[in-house]
N, C-alpha and C positions, 0 to 999 in steps of 0.2 A: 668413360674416363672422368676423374675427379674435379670440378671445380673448383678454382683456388682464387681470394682476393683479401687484399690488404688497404686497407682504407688509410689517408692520411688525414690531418686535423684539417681539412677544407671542407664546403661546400655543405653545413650544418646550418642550427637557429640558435646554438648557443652564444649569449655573451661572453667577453674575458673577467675570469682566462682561459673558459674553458673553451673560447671560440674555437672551430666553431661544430666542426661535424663529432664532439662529444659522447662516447655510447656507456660511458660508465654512469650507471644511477647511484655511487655510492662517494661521491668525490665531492657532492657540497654544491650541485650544478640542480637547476631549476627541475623536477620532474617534468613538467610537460614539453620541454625542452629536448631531454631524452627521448620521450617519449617520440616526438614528433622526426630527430636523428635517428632513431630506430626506425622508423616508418620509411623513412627516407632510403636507410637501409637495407629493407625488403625490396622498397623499391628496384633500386640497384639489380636484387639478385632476382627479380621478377619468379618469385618463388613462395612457398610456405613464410609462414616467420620464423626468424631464426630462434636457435634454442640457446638463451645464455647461463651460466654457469657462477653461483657464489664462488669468487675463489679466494684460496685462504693460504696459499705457500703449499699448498700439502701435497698428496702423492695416492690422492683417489682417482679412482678411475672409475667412470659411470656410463652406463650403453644404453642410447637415447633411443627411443621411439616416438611415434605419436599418442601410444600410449603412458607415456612416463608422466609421472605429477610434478609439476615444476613451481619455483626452481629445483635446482638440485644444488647441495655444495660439492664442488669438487676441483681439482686442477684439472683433468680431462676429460673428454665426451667422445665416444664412440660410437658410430652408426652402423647398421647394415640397409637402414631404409633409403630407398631413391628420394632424391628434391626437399630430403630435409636439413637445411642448412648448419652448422656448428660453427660457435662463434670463442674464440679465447680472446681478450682485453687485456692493452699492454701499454704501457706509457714505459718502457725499460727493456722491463722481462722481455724474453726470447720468445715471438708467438710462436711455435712449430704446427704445422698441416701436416698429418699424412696420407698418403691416400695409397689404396689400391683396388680391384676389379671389385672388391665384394662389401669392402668395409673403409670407412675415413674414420678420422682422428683429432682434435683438437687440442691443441696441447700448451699450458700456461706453466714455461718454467724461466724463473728467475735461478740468483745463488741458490737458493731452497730446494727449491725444485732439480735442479740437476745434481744435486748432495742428497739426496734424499728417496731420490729413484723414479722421480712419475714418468721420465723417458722411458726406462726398462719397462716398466710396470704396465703402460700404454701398448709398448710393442705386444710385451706379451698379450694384453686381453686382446690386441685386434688378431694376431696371428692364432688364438684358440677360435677367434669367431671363422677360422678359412683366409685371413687376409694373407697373401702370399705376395713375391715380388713390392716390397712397401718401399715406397719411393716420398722423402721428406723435404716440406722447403719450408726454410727460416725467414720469418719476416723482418722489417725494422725491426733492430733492437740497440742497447748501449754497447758502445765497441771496447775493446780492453783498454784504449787509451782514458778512458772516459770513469771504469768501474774502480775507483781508488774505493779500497774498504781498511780498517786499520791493523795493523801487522799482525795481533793474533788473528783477526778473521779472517787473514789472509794464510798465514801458517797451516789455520785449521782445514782450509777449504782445498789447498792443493798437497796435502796429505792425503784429504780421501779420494780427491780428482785430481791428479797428477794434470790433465792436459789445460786447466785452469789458471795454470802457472803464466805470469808477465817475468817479471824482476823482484826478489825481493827488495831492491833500494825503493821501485813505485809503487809496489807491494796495490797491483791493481791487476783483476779478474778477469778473464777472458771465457767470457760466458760462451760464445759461441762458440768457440774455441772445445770447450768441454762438451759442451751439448752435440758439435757434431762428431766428437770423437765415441760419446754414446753410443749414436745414430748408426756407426758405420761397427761399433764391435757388437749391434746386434743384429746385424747386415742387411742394414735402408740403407740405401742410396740416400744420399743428402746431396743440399748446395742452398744457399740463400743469398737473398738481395743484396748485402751488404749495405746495408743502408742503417748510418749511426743514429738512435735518436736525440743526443746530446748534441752532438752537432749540427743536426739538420734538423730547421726552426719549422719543415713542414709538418712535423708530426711531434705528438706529446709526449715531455720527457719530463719524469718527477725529480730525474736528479738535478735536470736542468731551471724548473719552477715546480715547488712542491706541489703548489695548488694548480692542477692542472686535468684536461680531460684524460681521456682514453681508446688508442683507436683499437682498429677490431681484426682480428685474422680470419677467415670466414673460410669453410671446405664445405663443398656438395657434393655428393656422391652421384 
């Protein structure tokens, strides 16, 4: 059975704002700072080091070993290897884990990403790799009350995702809302934390302070 953890902004070495427990190196935060929250990290999952991911909005999908040259860019990372960990970074975006008996998942999707396909695109490479029975849980992310984007990008985005849809009067996003209606029409089992990151000052929200860290969704196979 798969390993699953979600880290909040606690119990790192970074300063604000990225105090403190910080895993993104690309946000303007001290590197050996990172460095040291990643260590921290490992610690936690008393494991390999984890494997992170450039990620850029897109809809790649990458199958990690211990042979793989890293980094890699991608929005997902797929395994079949035992105890080597997969990490997606998310201060907003929807982190998704999935896991099942033979292959896990790591999955970074925002607006972009769930418009764009890297849910679909994910399931399918793990289901080519034997993953069967795929079972998804969503971490902290921004809740629909929270995701106001401006009325064409709002128009455009529940056009091609219908379950995205809030109100046109708030004309605001319901990411998870989309994401797990993905999940279930390519038949994972879902359910997540519910846990907003705009609202909830434990963990990093760019919509909430631009300048800010990034926590981590982490799965072991």
């Amino acid at each position: 059975m798969a390993q699953i953890l979600f880290t909040s902004r606690y119990g790192g070495t970074s300063n604000k704002p990225f105090d403190s427990l910080n895993l993104g190196s690309h946000v303007g935060d001290r590197s050996e700072d990172v460095a040291t929250n990643r260590n921290l990290l490992k610690a936690m999952l008393s494991r390999r080091a984890p494997v992170f991911m450039d990620q850029v909005h897109g809809n790649e999908v990458v199958e990690i070993s211990s042979e793989t040259n890293l980094p890699v860019t991608a929005d997902a990372l797929i395994t079949r290897e035992p105890g080597l960990p997969l990490v997606v970074l998310t201060a907003d975006c929807l982190p998704i884990l999935i896991s099942s008996s033979v292959v896990v998942g790591a999955i970074h999707a925002g607006r972009k990403g769930v418009l764009n396909g890297v849910i679909g695109k994910s399931v399918a490479a793990m289901r080519a790799l034997g993953g069967t029975e795929l079972v998804a849980k969503i971490g902290p992310a921004i809740c629909s009350e929270c995701y106001e984007v401006d009325q064409q990008m709002y128009e455009d985005a529940v056009k091609k995702v219908s379950e995205l849809a809030t109100s046109p009067a708030k004309h605001c996003l319901d990411l998870l809302g989309g994401a797990k209606s993905q999940l279930e029409n390519f038949g994972v089992k879902v359910s997540s934390v519910d846990i907003c990151t705009s609202h909830n000052l434990n963990f990093f929200s760019y919509r909430r302070v631009a300048k800010t860290g990034r926590s981590a969704g982490v799965i072991v196979l």
